[in-house]
N, C-alpha and C positions, 0 to 999 in steps of 0.2 A: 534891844539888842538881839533878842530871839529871834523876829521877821530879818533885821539884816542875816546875823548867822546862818539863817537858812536859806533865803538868797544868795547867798554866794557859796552855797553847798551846791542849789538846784538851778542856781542863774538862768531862771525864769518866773517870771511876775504869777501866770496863771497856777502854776505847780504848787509854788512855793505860798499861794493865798489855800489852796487844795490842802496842803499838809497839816498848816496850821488854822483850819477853820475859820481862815478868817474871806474879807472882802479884797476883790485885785486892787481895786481903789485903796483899802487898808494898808496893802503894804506898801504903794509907790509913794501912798501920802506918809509914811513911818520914812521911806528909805528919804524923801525929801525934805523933812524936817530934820534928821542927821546931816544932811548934805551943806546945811543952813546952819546949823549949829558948828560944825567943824570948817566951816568954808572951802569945802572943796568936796569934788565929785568922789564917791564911793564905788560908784560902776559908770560903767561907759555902756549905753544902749543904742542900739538900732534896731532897724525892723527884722531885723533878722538873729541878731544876738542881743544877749545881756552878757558882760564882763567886767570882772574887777579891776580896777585901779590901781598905781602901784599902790596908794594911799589906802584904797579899799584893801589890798591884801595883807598889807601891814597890821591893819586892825583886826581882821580875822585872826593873823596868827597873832595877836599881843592878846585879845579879849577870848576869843575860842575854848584854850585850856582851861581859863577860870569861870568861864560860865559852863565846860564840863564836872564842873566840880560841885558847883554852887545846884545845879541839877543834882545830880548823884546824893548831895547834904538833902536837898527835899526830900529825895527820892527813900532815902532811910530813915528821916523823920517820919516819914509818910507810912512808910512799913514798920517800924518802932508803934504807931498808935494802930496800928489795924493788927500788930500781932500777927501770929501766923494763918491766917486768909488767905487765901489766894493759889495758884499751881507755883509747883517747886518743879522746875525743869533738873533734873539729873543725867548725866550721862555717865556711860560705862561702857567698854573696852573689852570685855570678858564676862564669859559663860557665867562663872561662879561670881565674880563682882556682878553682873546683874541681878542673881539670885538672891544676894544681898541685899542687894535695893528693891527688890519684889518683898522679900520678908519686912523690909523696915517700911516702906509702904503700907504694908497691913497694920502693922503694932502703931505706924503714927496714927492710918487712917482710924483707931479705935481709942488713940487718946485725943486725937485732934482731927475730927471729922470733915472740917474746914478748908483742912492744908490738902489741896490735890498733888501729888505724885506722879509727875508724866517722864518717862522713861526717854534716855534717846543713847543708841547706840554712836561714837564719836570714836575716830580714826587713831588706832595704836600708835601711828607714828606722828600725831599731832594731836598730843591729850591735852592742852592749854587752850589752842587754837578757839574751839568751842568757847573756852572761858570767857577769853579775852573779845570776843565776838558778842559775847553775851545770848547765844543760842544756848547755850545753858547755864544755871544758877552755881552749878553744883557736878563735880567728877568723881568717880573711885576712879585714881589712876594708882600709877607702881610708887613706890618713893623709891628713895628718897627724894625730895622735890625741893628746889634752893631757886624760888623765884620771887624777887624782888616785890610784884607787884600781888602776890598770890599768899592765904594761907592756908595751911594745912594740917588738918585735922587729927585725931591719934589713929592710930597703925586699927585698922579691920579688919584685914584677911593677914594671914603669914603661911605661909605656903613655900612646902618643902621642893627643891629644886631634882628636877631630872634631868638627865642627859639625852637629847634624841639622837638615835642613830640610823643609820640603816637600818631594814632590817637582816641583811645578810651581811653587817659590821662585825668584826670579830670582837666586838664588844657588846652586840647583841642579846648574850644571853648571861650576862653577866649577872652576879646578884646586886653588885654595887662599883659604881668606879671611884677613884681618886684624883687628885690633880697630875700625879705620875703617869697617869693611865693617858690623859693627852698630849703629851708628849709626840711629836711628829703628829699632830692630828687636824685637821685644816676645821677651827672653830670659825663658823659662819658669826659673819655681827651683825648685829641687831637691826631688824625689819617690820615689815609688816608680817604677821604670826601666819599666815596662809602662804608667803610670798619664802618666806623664812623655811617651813614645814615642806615643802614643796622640795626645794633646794636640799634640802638633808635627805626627803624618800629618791631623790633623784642621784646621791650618791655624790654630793658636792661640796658635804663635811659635816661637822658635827651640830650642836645649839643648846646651852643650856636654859631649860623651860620650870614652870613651877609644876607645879605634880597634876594642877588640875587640866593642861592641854592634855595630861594622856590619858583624861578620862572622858573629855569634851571634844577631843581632837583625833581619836584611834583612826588610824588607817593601816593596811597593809605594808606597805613601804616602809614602815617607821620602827623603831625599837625604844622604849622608855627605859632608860635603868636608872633608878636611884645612885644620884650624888651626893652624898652627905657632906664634904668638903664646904661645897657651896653654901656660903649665907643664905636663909631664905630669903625668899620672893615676898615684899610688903607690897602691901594695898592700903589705900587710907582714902579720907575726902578731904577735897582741897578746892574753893574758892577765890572768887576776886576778895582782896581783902575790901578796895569800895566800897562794893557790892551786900557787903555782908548784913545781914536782915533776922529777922525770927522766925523767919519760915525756917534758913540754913542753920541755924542756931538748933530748932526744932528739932531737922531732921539726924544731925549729928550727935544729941543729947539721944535720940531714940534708938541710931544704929550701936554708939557705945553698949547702949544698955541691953541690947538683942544680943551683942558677940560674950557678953560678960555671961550672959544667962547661960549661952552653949560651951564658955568655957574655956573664953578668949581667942584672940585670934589666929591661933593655931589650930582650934577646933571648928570655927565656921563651916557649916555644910561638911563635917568630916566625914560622914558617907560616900560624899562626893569622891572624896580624896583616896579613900581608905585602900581602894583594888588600884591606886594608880601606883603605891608604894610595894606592894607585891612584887616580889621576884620575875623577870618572864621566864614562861615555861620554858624547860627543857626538853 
């Protein structure tokens, strides 16, 4: 069922002998003993195409999902006995969530020398996307997170919420606002963080951010003031629940134990943080 499945992904003979290591003779003589056993044609060929069948298409979507699954079951038995060997692909979204992932990289790389750590930066506005694509193992995104086929980890970063403003906003030099204080105030919604930051130096409304863009993010245009109203900002990691393995298991048993040491995760990287809760000057 493998040579057919991927014949009628790459619906060609030479490709599809290419992908899976086998012989082109291998896989016509596979697709023709199916064809023999169910009594009817699978693909329709010529010299020019390969295509499926209605019969053929039928089979793909009735066998397809369960031989993605029965892959996936090897696929964690298979990481289940290797243990955590191998590269853990992470991505992150942000300054301070990657600094997170750079420190828990080092504390894994020194209890599990095995597990590589390969970082990759992945789109604010499509922090699954990656998951479910499987270009990474492993995200710090924001929570809360309520997705079906994903799970999620305990909270890592928490991160006090600021308000961007202009910086010639008559809120600019405030020590702190309140949710009174937006009142007639044109809150931008939610974008990409450059595209977002942009829009508010340009005078186009307000955005409420977690404290560490205004220490990762300063520009001229901009005013950070402290909102204490606002819930904080969570960070956490969250995987394919499938997918899940001991390399993931590893690296979240390590990141736990790193935020615990500084003090939970409101303290993560509090340096970082520390000048973004400051008053702006007068």
């Amino acid at each position: 069922m493998e040579i057919f499945l991927a014949l009628a992904e790459e619906l060609h003979f030479a490709r599809t002998a290419e992908r899976l290591l086998v012989s082109q003779a291998r896989v016509s003589q596979t697709i023709k003993k199916l064809e023999r056993r169910f009594g009817t044609a699978l693909f329709e060929r010529t010299s020019r195409r390969v295509a499926l069948t209605p019969v053929g298409r039928r089979l793909r979507d009735d066998i397809g999902p369960a031989f993605l699954r029965i892959q996936e079951g090897i696929a964690r038995a298979t990481e289940a006995g290797r243990g955590v060997a191998g590269p853990l692909h992470v991505g992150f979204s942000g300054a301070l969530q990657g600094d997170l992932v750079l420190s828990v990289q080092a504390a894994l790389r020194t209890g599990n020398p095995e597990c590589e750590v390969r970082l990759h930066e992945v789109p604010e506005g499509d922090p699954y996307g990656p998951l479910r694509s499987a270009e990474v193992d492993l995200a710090i995104v924001r929570f809360p997170v309520s997705e079906p086929d994903l799970t999620a980890g305990p909270v890592l970063i928490s991160d006090a919420v600021m308000l961007a403003v202009p910086a010639r906003h008559r809120l600019a030099r405030r020590d702190a606002v309140g949710e009174g204080d937006l009142a007639g105030e044109s809150v931008l919604p939610a974008g990409s963080l450059q595209e977002t930051l942009a829009r508010v130096g340009a005078g186009h409304g307000v955005h409420p951010v977690p404290s560490q863009t205004a220490v990762y993010q300063t520009r001229p245009t901009i005013a950070f003031v402290p909102y204490p109203d606002a819930p904080p900002a969570e960070f956490g990691a969250v995987w394919r629940t499938a997918a899940d393995n001991a390399r993931i298991r590893a690296f979240v048993a390590a990141a736990a134990a790193l935020v615990r040491t500084e003090g939970g995760p409101a303290q993560v990287c509090g340096a970082c943080r520390a000048d973004a809760i400051r008053p702006a000057p007068r």
